[in-house]
C-alpha positions in Angstrom: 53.5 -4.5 98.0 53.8 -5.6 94.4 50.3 -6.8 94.3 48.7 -3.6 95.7 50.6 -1.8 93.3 48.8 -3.9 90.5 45.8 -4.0 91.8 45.7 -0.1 92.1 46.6 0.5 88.9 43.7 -1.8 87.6 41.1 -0.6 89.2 42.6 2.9 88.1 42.6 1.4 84.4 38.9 0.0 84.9 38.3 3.5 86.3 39.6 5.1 83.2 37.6 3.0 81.0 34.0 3.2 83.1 34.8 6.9 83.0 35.6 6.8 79.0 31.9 5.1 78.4 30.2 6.8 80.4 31.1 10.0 79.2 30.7 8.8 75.5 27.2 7.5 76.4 25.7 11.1 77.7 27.4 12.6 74.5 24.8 10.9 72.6 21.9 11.5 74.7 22.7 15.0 74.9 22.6 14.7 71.1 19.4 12.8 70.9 17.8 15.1 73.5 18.7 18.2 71.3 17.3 16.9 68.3 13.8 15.4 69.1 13.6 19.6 70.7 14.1 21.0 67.4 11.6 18.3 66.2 8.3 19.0 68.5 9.4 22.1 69.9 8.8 21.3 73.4 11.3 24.1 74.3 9.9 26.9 72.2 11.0 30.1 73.7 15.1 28.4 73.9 15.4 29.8 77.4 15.0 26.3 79.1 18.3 24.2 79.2 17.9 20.1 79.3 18.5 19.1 83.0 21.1 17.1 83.8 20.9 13.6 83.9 24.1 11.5 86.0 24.3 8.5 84.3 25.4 5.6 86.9 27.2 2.7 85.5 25.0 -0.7 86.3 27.4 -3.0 84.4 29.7 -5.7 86.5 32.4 -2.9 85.9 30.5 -0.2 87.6 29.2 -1.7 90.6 33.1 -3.6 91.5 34.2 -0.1 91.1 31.5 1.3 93.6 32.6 -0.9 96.2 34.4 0.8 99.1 38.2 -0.4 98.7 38.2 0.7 95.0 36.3 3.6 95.6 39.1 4.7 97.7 41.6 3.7 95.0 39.8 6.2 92.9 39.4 8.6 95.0 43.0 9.0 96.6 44.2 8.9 92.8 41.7 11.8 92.0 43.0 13.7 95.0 46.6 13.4 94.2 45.7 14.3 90.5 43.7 17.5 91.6 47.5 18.2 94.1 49.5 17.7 91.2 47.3 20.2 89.0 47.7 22.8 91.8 51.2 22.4 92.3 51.3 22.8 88.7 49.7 25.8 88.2 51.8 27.1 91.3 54.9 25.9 89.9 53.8 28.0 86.5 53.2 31.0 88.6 56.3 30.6 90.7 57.9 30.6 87.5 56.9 33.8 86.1 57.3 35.7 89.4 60.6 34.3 89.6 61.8 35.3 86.4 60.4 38.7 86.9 62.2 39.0 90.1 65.6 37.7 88.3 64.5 40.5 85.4 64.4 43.6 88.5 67.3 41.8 89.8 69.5 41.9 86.9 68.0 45.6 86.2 68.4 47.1 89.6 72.4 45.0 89.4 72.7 47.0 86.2 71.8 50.2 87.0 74.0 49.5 90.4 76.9 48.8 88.1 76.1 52.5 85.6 75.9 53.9 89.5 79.4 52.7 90.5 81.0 53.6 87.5 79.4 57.1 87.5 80.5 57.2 91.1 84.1 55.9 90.1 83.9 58.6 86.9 83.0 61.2 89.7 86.0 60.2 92.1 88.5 59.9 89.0 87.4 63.5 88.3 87.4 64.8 91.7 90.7 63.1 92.6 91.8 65.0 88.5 90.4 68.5 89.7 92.2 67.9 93.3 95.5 67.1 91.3 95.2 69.7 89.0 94.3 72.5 91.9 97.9 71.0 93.5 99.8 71.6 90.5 98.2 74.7 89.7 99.1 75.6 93.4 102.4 74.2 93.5 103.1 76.2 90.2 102.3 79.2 91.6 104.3 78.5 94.0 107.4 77.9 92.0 105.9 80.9 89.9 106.9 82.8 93.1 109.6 81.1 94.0 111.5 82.0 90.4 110.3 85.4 90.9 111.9 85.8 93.9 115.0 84.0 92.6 115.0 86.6 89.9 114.8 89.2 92.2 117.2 88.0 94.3 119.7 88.0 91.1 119.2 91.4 89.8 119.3 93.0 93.4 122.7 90.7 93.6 123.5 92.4 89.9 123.3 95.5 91.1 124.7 95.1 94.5 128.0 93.7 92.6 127.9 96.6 90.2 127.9 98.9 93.4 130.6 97.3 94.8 132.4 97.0 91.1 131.9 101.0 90.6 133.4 101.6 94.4 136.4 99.4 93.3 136.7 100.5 90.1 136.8 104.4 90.8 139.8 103.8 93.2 142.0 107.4 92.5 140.4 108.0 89.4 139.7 111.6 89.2 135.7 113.1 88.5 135.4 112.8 85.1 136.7 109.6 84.8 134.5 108.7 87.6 131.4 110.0 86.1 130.5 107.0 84.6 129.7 105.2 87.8 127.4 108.0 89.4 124.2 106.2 88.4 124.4 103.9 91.8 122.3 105.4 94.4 119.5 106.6 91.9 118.9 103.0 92.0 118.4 102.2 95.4 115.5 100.2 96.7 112.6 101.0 98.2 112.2 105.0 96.9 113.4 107.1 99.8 110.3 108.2 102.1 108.4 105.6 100.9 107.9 101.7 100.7 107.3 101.3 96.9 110.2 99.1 95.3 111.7 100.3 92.3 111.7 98.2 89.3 115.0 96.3 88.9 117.0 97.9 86.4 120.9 96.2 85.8 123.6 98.4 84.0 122.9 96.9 80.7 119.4 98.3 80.4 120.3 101.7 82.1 120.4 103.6 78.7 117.4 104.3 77.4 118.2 103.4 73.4 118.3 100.0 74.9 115.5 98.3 74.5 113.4 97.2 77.7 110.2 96.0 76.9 109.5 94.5 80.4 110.0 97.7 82.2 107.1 98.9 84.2 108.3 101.3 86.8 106.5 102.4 90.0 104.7 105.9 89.3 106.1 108.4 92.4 104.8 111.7 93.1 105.4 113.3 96.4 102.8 115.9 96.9 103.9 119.4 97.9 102.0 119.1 102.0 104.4 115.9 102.6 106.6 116.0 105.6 109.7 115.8 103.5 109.3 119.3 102.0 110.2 122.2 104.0 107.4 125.8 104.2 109.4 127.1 102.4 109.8 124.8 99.3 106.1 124.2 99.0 105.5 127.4 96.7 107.2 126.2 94.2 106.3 121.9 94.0 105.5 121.1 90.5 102.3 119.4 89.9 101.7 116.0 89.1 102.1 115.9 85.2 101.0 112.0 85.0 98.0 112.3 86.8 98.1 108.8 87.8 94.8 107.4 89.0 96.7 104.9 91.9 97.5 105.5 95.3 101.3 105.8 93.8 101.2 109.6 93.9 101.3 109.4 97.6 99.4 112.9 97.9 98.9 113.5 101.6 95.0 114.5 101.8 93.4 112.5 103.9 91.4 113.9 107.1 94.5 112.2 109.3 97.3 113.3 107.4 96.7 116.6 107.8 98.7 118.8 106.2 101.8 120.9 107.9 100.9 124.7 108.4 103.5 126.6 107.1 105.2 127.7 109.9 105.8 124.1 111.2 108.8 122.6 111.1 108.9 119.4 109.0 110.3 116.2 110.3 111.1 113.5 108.1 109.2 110.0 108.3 112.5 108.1 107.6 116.1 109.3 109.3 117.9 110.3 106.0 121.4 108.4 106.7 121.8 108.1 103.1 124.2 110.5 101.2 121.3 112.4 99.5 123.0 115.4 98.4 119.8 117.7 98.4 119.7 116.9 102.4 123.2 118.6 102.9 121.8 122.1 101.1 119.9 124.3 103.3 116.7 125.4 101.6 116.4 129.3 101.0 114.7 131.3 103.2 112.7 134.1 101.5 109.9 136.1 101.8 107.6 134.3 99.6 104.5 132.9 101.6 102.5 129.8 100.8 99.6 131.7 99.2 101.7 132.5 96.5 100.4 130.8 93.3 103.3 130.0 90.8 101.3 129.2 87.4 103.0 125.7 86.5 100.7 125.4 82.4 103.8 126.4 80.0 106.3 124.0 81.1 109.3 125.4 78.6 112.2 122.5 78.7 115.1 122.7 78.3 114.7 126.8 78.4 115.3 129.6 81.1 111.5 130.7 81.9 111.0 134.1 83.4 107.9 134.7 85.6 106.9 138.3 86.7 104.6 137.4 90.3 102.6 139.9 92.8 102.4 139.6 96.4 101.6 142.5 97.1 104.5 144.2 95.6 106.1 142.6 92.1 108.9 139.9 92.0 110.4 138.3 89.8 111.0 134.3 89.6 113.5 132.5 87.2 112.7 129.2 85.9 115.9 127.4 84.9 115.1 124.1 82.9 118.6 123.5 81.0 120.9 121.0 82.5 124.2 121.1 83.5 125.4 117.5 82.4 128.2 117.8 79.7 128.7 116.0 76.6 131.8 113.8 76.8 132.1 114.1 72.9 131.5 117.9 72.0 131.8 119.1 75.7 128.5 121.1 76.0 125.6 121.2 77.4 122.7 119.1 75.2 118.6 119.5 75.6 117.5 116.2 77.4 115.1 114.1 75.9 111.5 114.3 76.1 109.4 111.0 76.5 107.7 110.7 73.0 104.0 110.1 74.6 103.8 112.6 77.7 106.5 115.0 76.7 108.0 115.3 80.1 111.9 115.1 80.5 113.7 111.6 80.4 116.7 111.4 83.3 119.7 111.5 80.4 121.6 109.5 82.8 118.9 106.7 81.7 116.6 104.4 83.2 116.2 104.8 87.7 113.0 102.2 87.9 110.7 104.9 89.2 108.5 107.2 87.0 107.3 110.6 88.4 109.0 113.6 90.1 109.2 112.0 93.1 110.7 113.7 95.9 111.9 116.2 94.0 110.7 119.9 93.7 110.4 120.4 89.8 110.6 118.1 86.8 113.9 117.7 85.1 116.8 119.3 86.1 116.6 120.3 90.0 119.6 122.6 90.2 121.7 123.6 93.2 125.0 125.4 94.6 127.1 123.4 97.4 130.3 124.7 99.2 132.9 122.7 101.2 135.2 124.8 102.9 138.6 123.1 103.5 141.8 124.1 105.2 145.0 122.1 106.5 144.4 119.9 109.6 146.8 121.3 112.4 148.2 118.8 115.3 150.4 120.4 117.9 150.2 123.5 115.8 151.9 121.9 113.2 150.3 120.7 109.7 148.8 117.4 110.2 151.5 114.8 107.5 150.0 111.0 106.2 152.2 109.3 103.6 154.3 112.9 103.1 151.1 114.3 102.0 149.0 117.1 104.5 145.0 115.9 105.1 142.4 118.1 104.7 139.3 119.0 106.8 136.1 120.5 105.9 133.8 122.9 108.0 130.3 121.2 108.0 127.4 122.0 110.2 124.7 119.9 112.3 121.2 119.5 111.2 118.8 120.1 114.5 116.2 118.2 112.5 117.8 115.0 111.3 121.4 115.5 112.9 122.9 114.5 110.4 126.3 116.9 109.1 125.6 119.4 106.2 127.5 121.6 104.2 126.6 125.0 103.3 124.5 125.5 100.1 121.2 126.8 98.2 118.9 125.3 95.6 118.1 127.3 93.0 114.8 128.1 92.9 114.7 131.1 90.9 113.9 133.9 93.6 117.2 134.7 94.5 120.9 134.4 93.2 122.3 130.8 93.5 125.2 132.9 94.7 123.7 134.7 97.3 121.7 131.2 98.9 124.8 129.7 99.1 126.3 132.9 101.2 122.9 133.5 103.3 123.4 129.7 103.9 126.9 130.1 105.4 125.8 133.2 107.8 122.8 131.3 109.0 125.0 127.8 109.5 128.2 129.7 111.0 127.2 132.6 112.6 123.1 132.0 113.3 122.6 135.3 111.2 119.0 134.7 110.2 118.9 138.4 109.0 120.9 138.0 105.6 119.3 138.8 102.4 120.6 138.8 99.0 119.1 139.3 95.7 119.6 138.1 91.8 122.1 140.1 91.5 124.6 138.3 93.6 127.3 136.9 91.0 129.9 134.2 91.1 132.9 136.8 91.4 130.6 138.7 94.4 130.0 134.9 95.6 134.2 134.4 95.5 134.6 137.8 97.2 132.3 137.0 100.4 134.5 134.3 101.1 137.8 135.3 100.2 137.2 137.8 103.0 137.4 135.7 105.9 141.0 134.8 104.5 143.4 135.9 107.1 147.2 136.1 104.5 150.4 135.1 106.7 152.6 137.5 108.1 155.6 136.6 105.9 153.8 136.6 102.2 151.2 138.2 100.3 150.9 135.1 98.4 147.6 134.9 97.2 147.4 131.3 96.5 146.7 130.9 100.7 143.0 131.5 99.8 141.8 129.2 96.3 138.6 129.0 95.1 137.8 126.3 92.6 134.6 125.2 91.2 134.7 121.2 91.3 132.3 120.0 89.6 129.2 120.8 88.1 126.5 118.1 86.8 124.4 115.3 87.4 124.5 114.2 91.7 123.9 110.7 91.8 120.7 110.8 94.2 118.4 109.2 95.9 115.3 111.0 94.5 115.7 111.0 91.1 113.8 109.3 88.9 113.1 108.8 85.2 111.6 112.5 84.7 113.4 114.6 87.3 117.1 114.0 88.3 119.4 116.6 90.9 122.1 118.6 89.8 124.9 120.6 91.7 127.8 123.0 91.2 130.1 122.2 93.9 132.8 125.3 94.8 135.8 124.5 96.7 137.3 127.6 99.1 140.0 126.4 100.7 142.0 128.5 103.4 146.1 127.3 103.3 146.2 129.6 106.8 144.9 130.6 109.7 141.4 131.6 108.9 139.8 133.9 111.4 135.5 133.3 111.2 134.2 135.8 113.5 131.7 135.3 115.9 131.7 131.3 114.6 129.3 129.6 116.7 131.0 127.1 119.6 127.4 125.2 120.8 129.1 121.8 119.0 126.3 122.5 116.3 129.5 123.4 113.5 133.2 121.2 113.7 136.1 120.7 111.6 136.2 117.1 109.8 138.7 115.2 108.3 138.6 114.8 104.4 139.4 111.2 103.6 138.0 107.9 102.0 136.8 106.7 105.3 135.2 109.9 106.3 131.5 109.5 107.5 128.8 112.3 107.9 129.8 114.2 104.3 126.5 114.1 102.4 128.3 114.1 99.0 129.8 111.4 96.6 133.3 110.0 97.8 134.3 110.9 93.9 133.8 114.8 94.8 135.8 114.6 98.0 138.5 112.7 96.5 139.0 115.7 93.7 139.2 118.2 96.1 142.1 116.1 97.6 143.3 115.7 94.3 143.3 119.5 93.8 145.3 120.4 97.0 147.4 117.2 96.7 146.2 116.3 99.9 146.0 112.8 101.2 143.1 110.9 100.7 
């Protein structure tokens, strides 16, 4: 093994060297060639090449190196030198594709890394939006939540001030009761409607309290809604405020069609609340609905008189004073005027609905109201509680919302207070639709009418078994008012100490006797009212 080892790498050696001279010897004839051309010019047109001469080695060297065994020596050697060349040159280009392939590889494991962390960027901001939409939404909802809270407490506040003001009147008599009359006129939702009023506590009742957050609910009831009678639509105010919402609640569309005026109006809501203005019985006259009352010169806080034609001239008195007393001077002031739309401001203060609402005019909305009393009788003998006698009142029944009335008239300027609240007993007590009176009815005339139904006892002229007593007159805690128009009433008291004789009183149930105590139910008035008239007669309450 050892010596073909040597022996290979001799003859590879000797190879080596035969190759070295030969390759030296054709050098110079090459040289020698070239230069005898130049000399002669054998070659003269330098196209023609010398031809190629193999030089074969005759030497001892040569010829051992031509025999067969070291010829295959050589060649195998010259094989393996051409495969190592090859593999060289394919190692050289293995190398540069390789390198290029780590170069895309890194690239492409770059821009996959940029990709994820966009991707991861993305998700982060997705998962921020996502979190910030559920705060947002769970914000709202304790937005609401607080809201509702809030509401909650005022409607609690005023709830307890309701209840306070009940307790707190006990026997007080009216005027020191007056204080707590602004209860119902803050009752939510606004009667015949659903709109909510704003939420308005005691302490921000006045208006020279400040009350920057308070944004009531705009309510005008137009004149062709169910809640006002034929005969009342003549004289419906119009809408001053002109608001441009659905808040005005004007009944115009082609399926609310409007009542005709001989149609009886039923209310859309049972009224089961004491509303005094539903315990008056609205005048009947003989003006029609194509009577056109100019409403341009609105004079406040002034008696307006209005010459009209319908076919014969009548007059119509526009009273816009008030009847609510100062405490301090004990008179009458002019109500307030809101600065910016010069309508009137409810001098009771703030009610958290703007607008005349149910009402028929702006401001004051006057009326007359009687309760007729006598002594309740058991086993003809005067009815005793606690050593003191207990009054009942006449009242009649509603055929429309059954609910108990007492006799009474607005005053709506085409006839005498006086004389609406006497056509409105007759048409109540004895179904005498044929009654008329005119403005010249006057309190004493008013006092007369009903002082003759007084029937004296045998044994005395004593003139004190008929009394007549006006009871109040003022602002009516109600319902309906609102900021800009408010009710007020002058309540008369005729009370009857013995037998009364009503002729012809009607006996179809429609008209009963009713006791007059705290726990009466079915009087239309404010407990305050009732409980002076007791206070008056001394009569158990």
């Amino acid at each position: 093994m050892l010596i073909n080892s040597c022996s290979r790498r001799c003859i590879l050696k000797a190879k080596e060297y035969s190759d070295s001279r030969s390759s030296a010897t054709c050098q110079s004839r090459r040289q020698s060639s070239a230069t005898e051309t130049d000399n002669h010019g054998d070659n003269k047109d330098g196209s023609k090449k010398p031809p190629t001469e193999i030089i074969q080695d005759h030497s001892l060297l040569g010829r051992c190196l031509s025999c067969k065994p070291c010829k295959t020596v050589t060649d195998n050697e010259e094989k393996r030198t051409n495969k190592k060349n090859r593999n060289t040159e394919d190692s050289e280009a293995n190398l540069y594709w390789k390198y290029k392939a780590q170069e895309y590889y890194a690239k492409t494991q770059e821009a996959d890394k940029v990709q994820e962390k966009l991707n991861n960027l993305s998700n982060c901001v997705t998962n921020i939006q996502k979190d910030i939409d559920g705060r947002q939404k769970a914000l709202r909802q304790i937005n609401d939540r607080v809201g509702s809270l809030d509401r909650l407490l005022i409607d609690s506040h005023i709830l307890l001030e309701k209840i306070r003001s009940t307790i707190e009147q006990g026997d007080k008599s009216l005027p020191e009761a007056e204080k707590f009359v602004h209860i119902l006129s803050r009752e939510s939702p606004y009667i015949y409607t659903n709109e909510s009023r704003f939420p308005v506590t005691e302490r921000h009742i006045p208006w020279k309290v400040q009350f920057d957050l308070y944004d009531p609910t705009v309510i005008s009831l137009s004149k062709d809604h169910v809640c006002f009678k034929a005969s009342e639509q003549p004289f419906i105010e119009p809408d001053l405020l002109k608001s441009t919402t659905n808040d005005d609640y004007t009944v115009d569309d082609e399926d609310e069609s409007p009542m005709a005026p001989d149609e009886t109006a039923t209310p859309l809501v049972p009224i089961t609340q004491p509303d005094l203005f539903e315990a008056i019985e609205a005048p009947v006259t003989t003006v029609t609905n194509d009577i056109i009352i100019p409403f341009t010169d609105f004079k406040w806080n002034q008696i307006d008189e209005l010459q009209l034609s319908n076919g014969k001239k009548f007059q119509i008195i526009i009273d816009r004073t008030t009847w609510i007393i100062s405490s301090e001077d004990k008179i009458a002031p002019a109500y307030q005027l809101d600065t910016q739309l010069s309508i009137p401001l409810n001098p009771m203060g703030r009610t958290g609905v703007r607008g005349r609402g149910a009402l028929i005019r702006w401001g004051p909305n006057k009326s007359i109201m009687a309760v007729i009393t006598r002594w309740k009788r058991h086993l003809g003998e005067i009815a005793i509680i606690d050593g003191q006698r207990i009054l009942e009142a006449l009242i009649f029944k509603d055929k429309l919302t059954n609910n108990w009335k007492l006799p009474g008239g607005k005053i709506l300027g085409i006839e005498s207070p006086y004389a609406a609240t006497c056509r409105s007993f007759n048409k109540l007590a004895f179904q005498d639709y044929d009654s008329d009176f005119s403005l010249t009815v006057q309190e004493k005339d008013m006092i007369d009418y009903f002082r003759s139904f007084a029937r004296f006892s045998f044994s005395t002229d004593d003139s004190t078994e008929f009394e007549s007593n006006m009871v109040y007159r003022g602002y009516i805690d109600d319902l309906r008012n609102t900021d800009n128009a408010w009710a007020e009433a002058e309540i008369w008291n005729f009370h009857y100490g013995s037998d009364i004789s009503f002729p012809n009183l009607r006996t179809d149930g429609m008209a009963i006797w009713k006791d007059v105590t705290n726990n009466s139910r079915g009087f239309l008035i404010q407990t305050s009212i009732l409980r002076e008239i007791a206070r008056i007669h001394d009569a158990y309450f």
